[in-house]
Wavefront OBJ file of the C-alpha trace (Angstrom):
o trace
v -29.357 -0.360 18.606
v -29.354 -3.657 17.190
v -29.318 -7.074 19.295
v -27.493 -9.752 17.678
v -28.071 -13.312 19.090
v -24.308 -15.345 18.368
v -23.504 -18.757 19.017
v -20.083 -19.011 20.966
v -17.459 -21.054 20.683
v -14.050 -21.838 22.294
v -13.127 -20.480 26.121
v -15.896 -18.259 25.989
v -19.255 -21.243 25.906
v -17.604 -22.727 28.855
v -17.532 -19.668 30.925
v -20.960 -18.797 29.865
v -23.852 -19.766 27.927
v -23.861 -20.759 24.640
v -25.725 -18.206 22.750
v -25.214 -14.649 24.324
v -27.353 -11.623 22.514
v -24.710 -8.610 21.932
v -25.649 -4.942 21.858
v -24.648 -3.378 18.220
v -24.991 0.304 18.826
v -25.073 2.630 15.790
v -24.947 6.045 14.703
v -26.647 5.829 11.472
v -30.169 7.360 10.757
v -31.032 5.099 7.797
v -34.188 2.643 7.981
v -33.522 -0.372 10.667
v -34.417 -2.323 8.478
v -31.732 -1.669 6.221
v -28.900 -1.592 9.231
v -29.929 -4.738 10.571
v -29.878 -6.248 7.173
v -26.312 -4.732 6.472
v -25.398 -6.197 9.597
v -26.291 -9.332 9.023
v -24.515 -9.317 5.955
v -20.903 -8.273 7.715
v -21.715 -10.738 10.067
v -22.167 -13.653 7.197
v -18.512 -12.492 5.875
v -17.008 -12.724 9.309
v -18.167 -16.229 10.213
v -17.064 -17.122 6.626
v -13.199 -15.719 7.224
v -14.050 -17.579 10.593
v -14.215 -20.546 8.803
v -11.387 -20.294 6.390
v -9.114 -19.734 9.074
v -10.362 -22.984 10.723
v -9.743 -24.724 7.573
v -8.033 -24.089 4.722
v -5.921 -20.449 5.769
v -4.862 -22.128 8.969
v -1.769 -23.686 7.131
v -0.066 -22.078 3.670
v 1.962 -24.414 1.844
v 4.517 -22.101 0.939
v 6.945 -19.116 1.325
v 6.050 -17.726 -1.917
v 3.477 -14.740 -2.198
v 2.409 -16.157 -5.445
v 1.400 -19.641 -4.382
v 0.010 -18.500 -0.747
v -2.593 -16.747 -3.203
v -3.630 -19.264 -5.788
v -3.859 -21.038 -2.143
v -6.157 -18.760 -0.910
v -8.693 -18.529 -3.953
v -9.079 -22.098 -4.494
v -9.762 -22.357 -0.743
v -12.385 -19.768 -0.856
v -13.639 -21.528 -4.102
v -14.087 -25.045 -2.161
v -15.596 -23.199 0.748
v -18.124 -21.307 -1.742
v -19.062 -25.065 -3.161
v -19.372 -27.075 -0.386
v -21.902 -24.126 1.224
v -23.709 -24.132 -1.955
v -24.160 -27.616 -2.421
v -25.193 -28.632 1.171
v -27.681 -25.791 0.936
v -30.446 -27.332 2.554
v -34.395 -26.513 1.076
l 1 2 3 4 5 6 7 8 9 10 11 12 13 14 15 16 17 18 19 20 21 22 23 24 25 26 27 28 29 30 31 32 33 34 35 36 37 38 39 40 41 42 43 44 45 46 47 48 49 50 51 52 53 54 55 56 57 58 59 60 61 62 63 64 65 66 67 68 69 70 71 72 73 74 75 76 77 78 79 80 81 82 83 84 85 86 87 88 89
């Protein structure tokens, strides 16, 4: 089982504390080390899709399939350099 310690946001930190650790229970049989680490990767990508969705994906500017997805990559582009640039050392 892996404990992950989240930072909440919205409804949820005003009906409870701010950080709450969740339970992750698994069924694998690979090194911990190696789970937890996977995890922590997923949980990277969500909080980025998080943030996207916040942002940039929260509004399309158009009906068209084709311009919703140049959209979309130059949003995740932007995202991408803003994170890498304020990358503190």
């Amino acid at each position: 089982m892996i404990v992950r310690r989240t930072r909440l946001i919205g409804f949820t930190s005003r009906a409870v504390a701010r950080l709450a650790s969740l339970p992750v229970p698994h069924n694998r049989t690979e090194n911990i080390a190696l789970v937890e680490a996977e995890h922590r990767q997923h949980a990277v990508v969500e909080l980025t899709i998080r943030d996207l969705k916040d942002q940039a994906l929260a509004h399309f500017p158009s009906g068209q399939f084709n311009a919703n997805s140049a959209w979309t990559v130059i949003a995740c582009l932007a995202h991408n350099l803003t994170r890498w640039t304020t990358v503190t050392r």
